[in-house]
Backbone as a ProteinNet text record, in pm:
[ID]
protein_1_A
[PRIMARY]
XXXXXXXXXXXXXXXXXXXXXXXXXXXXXXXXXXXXXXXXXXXXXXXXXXXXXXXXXXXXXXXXXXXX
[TERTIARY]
84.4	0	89.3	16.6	110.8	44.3	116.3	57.6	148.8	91.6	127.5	128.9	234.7	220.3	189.2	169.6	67.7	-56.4	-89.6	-272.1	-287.8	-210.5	-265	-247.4	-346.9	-300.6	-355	-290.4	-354.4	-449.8	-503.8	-590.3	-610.1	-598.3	-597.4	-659.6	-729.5	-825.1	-758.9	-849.5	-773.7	-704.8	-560.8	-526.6	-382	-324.2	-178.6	-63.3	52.2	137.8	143.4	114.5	105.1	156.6	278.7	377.7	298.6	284.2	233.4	317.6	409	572.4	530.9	435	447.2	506.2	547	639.6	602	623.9	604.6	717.7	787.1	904.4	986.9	981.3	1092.5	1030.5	892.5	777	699	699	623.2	474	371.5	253.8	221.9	102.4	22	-68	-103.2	-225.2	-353.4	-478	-569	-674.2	-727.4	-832.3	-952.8	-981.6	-1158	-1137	-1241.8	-1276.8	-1365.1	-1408.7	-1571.3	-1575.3	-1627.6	-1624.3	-1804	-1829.5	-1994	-2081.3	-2044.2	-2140.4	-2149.8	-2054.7	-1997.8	-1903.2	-1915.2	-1755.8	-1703.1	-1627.2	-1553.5	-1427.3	-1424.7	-1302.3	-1268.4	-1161.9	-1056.4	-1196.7	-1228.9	-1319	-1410.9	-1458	-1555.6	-1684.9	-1817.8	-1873	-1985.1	-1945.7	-2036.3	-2025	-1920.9	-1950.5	-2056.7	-2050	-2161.3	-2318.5	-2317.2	-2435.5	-2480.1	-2396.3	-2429.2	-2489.3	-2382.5	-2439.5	-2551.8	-2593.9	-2750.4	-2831	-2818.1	-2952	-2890.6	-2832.2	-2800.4	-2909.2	-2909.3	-2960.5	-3132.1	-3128.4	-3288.1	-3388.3	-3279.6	-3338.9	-3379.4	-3289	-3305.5	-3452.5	-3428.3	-3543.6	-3697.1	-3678.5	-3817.8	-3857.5	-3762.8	-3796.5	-3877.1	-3855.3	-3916	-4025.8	-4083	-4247.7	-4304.7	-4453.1	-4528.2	-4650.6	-4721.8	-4864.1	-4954.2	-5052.4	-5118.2	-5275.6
-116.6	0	123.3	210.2	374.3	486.1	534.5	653.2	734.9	875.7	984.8	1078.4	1151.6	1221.1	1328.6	1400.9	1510.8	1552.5	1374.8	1336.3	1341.1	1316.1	1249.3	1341.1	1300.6	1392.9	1343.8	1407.5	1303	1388.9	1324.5	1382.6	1313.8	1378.6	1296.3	1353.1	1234.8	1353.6	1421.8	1503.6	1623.7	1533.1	1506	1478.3	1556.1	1579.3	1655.9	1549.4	1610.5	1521.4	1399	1412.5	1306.6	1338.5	1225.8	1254.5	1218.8	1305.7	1279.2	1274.6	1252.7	1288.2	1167.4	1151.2	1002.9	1033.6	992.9	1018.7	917.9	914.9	866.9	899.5	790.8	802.7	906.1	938.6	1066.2	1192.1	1191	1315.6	1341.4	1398.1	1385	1463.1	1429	1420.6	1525.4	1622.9	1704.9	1698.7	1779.3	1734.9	1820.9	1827.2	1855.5	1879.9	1919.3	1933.9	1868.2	1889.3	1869.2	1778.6	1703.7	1730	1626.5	1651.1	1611.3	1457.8	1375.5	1237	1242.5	1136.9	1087.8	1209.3	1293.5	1460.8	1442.8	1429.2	1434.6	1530.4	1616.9	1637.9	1578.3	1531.7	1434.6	1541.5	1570.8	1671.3	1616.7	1684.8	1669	1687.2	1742.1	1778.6	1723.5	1583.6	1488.2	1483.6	1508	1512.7	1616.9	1723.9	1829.7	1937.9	1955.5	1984	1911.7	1792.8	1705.9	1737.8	1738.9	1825	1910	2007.8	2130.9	2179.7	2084.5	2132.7	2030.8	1940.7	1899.6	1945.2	2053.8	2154.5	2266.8	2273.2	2422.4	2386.9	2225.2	2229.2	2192.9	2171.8	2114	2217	2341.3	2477.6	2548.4	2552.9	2584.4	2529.6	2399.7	2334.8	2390	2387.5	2457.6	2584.3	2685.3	2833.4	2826.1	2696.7	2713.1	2677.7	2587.8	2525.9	2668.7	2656.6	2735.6	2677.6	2746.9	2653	2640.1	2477.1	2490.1	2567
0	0	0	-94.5	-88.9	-16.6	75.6	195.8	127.5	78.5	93.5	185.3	242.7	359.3	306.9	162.2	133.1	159.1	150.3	143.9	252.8	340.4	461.2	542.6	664.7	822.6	881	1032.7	1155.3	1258.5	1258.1	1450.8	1555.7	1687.2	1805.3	1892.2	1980.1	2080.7	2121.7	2183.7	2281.8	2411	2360.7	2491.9	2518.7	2615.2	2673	2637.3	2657.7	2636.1	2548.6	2437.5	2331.3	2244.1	2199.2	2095.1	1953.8	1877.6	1741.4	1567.4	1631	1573	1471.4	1324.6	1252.9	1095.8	1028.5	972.9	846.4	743.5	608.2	506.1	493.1	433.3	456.3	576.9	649.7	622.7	598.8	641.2	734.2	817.1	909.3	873.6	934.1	898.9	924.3	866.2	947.7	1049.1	1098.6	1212.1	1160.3	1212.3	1168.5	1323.9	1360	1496.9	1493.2	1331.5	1277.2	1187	1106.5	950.3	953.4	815.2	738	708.1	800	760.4	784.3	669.1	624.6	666.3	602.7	640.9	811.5	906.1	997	1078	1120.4	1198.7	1289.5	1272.8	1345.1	1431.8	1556.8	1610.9	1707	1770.3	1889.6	2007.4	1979.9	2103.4	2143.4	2092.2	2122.5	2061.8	2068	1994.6	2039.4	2094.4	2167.6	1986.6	1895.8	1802.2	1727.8	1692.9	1607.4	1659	1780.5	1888.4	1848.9	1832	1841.2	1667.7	1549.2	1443.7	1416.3	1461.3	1456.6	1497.6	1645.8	1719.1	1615.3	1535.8	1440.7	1274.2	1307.9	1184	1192.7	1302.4	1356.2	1371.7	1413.7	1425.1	1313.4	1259	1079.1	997.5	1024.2	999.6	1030.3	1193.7	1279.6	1230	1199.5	1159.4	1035.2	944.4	799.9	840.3	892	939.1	972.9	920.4	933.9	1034.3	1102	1168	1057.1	1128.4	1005.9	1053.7
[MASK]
++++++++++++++++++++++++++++++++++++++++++++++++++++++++++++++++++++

């Protein structure tokens, strides 16, 4: 299998002291906080983002309903 360390990057929970030093043919990787998996955010921060943009989008939703 071929890993590009262009393509690629890493994320890790939010934790302290954690060596993230990974390396691909003597590249070391980027890191990343967030990103977009299965119309998802997936972040360091657990899933109080994913929360928050489902009551962002639920709301959105409610404002368009009209009574009948």
């Amino acid at each position: 299998m071929k890993i590009s360390a262009e393509k690629n990057k890493l994320r890790t929970n939010n934790i302290d002291d954690i060596n993230t030093d990974i390396k691909v043919d003597g590249k070391k990787l980027g890191t990343v906080k967030n990103f977009k998996y299965l119309e998802s955010v997936v972040s360091d921060k657990g899933s109080k983002p994913k929360i928050l943009s489902r009551i962002a989008q639920t709301t959105a939703a409610l404002t368009k309903l009209r009574p009948v």
